[in-house]
C-alpha positions in Angstrom: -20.1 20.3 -17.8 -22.2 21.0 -15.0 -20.9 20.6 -11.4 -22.7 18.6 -8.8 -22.1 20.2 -5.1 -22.0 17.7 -2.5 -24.2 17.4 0.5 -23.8 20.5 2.9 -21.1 19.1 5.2 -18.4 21.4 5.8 -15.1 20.2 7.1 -14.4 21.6 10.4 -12.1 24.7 10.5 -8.2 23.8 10.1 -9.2 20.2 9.3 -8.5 20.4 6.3 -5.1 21.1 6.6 -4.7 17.9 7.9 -6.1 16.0 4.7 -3.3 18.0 3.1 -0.6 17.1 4.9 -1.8 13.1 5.1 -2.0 12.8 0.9 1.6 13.5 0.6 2.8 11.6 3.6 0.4 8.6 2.1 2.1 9.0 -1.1 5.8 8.8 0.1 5.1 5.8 2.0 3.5 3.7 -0.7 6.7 5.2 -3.2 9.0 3.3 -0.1 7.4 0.2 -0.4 6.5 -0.2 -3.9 9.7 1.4 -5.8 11.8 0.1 -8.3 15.4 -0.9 -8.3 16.1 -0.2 -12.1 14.5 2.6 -13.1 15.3 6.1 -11.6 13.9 9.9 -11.6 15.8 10.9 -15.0 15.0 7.2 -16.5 19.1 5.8 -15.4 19.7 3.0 -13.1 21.9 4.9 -11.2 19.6 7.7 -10.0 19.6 8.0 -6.2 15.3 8.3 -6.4 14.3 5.2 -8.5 10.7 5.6 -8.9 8.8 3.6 -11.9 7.6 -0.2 -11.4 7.3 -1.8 -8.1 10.1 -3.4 -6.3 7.9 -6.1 -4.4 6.2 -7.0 -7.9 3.3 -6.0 -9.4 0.4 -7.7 -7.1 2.3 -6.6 -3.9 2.2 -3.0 -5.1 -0.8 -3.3 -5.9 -2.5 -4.2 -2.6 -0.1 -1.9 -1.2 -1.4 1.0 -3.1 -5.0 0.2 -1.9 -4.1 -0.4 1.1 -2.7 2.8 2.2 -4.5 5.3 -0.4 -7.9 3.3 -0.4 -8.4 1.7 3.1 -6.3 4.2 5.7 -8.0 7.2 3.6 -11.5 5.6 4.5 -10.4 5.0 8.2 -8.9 8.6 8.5 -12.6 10.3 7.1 -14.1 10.4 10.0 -11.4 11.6 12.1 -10.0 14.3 10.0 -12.3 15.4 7.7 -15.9 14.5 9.9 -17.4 12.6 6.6 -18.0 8.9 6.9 -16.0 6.7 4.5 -19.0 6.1 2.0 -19.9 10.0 1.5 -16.6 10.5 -0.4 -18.1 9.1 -3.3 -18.4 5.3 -3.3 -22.6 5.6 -4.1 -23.4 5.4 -7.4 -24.6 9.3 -7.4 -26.3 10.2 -10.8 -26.5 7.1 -12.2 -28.0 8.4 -15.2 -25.3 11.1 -16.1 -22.2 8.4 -15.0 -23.8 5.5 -17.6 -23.8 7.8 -20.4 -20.1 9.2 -19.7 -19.2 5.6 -18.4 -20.0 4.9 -21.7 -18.2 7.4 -23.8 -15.2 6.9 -21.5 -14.9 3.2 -22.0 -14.8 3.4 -25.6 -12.0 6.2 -25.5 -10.5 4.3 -22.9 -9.6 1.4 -25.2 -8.9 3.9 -28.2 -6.2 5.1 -26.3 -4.9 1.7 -24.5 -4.6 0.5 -28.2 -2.9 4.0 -29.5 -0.8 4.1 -26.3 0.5 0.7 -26.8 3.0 2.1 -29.8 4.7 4.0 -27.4 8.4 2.6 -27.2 8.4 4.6 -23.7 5.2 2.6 -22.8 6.5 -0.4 -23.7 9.9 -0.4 -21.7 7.7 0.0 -18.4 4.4 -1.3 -18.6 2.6 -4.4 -17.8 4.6 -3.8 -14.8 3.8 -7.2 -14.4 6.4 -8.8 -16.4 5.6 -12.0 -16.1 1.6 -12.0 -17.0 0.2 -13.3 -20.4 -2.9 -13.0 -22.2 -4.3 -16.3 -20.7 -7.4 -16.0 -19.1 -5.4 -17.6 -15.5 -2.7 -15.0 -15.8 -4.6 -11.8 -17.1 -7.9 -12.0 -15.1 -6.0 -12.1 -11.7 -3.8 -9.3 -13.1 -6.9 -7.4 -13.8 -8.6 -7.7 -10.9 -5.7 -6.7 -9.1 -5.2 -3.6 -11.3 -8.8 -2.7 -10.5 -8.1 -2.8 -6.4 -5.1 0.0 -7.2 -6.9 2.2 -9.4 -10.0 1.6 -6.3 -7.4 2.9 -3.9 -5.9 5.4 -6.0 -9.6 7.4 -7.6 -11.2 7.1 -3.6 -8.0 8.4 -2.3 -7.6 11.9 -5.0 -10.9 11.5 -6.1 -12.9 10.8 -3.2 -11.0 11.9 0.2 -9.3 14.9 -1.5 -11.9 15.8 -4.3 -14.7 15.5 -2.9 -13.4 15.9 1.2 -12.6 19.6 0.2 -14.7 20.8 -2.0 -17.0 22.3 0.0 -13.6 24.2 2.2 -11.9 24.9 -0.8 -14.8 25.2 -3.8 -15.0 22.8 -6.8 -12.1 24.5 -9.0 -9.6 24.2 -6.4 -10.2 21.2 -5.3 -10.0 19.6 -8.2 -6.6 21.4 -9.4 -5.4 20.6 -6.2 -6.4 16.6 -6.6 -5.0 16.8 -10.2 -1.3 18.7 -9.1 -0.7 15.9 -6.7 -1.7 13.3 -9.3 0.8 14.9 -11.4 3.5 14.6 -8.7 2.8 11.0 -8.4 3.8 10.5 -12.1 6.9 12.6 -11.8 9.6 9.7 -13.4 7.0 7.6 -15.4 7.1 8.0 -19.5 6.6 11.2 -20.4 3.5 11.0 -22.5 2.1 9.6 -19.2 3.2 12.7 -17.3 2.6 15.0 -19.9 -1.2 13.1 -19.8 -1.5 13.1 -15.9 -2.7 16.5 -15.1 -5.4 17.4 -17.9 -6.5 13.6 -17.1 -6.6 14.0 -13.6 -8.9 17.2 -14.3 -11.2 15.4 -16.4 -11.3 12.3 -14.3 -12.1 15.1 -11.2 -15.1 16.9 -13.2 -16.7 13.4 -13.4 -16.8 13.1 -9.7 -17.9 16.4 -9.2 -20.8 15.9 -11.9 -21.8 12.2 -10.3 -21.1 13.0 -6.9 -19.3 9.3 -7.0 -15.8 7.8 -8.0 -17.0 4.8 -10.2 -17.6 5.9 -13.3 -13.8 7.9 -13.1 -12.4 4.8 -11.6 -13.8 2.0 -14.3 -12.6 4.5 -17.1 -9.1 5.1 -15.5 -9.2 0.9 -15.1 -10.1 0.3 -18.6 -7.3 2.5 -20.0 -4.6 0.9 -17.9 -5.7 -2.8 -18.6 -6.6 -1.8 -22.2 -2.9 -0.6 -22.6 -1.5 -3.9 -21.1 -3.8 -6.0 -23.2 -2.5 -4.4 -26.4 1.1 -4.5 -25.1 0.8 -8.0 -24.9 -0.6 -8.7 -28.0 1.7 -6.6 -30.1 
């Protein structure tokens, strides 16, 4: 797969160090607010880190996570990285190269929401909002909200990171970079999940790259994660 370069705007000198050092301290403050009480690092609720499913509910987490990935990334652009917000990728880019992998990537999105949703791991954690249903009054908010973390989440490793650096540190480190602290995020979920995160997070990285925008990565990621709740709930 081809890789797109980004318009010629180099991040100042040293700069970048600064995005660095902001993703993880981003990261650790949304894990504060939107832990769980029952489930811990090692999967026992008496770990002293409990990290999978959010302890303010599901909708609170949610708008948390987009919150302080999606909307203090965007604020923070300009400052440390001397892009403005919508340069990181929120365009549509090559609209003709995203509609044909949005396209492929939707399909195998809900191939692997429905295969995913045999997973007894899966099950025990996810909808992590436990008390949704498949009505169209409970779903359809849940969705929507899932959309605004995913929104936070792709423009925050695939936009501000991704795309931020990889004209300071080239495409192929920029994109394992993005896809290690992806990883790190998942440390504590179900394991098929972590053992999924990285090569995902690569994959979902070369999109960008190829686009030049974080849509078509974002409504693929979306589609797996609602797909997977969907199937849940049906059984």
């Amino acid at each position: 797969m081809a890789v797109r370069m980004m318009e010629p705007e180099t991040v100042p000198r040293h700069r970048w160090v600064w995005a660095l050092a902001l993703s993880p301290l981003l990261l650790v403050v949304n894990w504060l607010f939107a832990r769980s009480d029952t489930v811990g690092l090692l999967g026992r609720t008496d770990d002293w880190i409990p990290v999978s499913g959010p302890r303010l509910g599901a909708p609170a987490a949610f708008l948390i996570t987009f919150v302080l990935l999606g909307i203090v990334s965007a604020a923070l652009a300009r400052p440390i990285l001397a892009r403005t917000p919508r340069s990181l990728g929120t365009g549509l880019g090559d609209v003709q190269v995203g509609g044909t992998l949005l396209l492929i990537g939707v399909a195998l999105g809900v191939l692997i929401g429905y295969l995913s949703a045999s997973s007894p791991s899966l099950a025990a954690v996810y909808p992590l909002n436990h008390s949704m249903s498949l009505a169209v009054t409970s779903f359809v908010p849940h969705a929507f909200l899932y959309f605004l973390y995913y929104l936070g989440f792709e423009y925050h490793f695939r936009g501000f990171l991704l795309l931020g650096l990889v004209d300071r540190l080239g495409p192929w480190a920029a994109n394992v970079l993005q896809a290690g602290l992806v990883t790190l995020v998942h440390v504590g979920k179900p394991g098929i999940e972590l053992a999924a995160a990285f090569p995902a997070s690569i994959v979902f990285g070369l999109i960008t790259l190829r686009t030049g925008s974080i849509w078509y990565a974002l409504i693929i990621h979306w589609v797996v994660g609602v797909s997977l709740d969907w199937f849940l709930l049906a059984g």
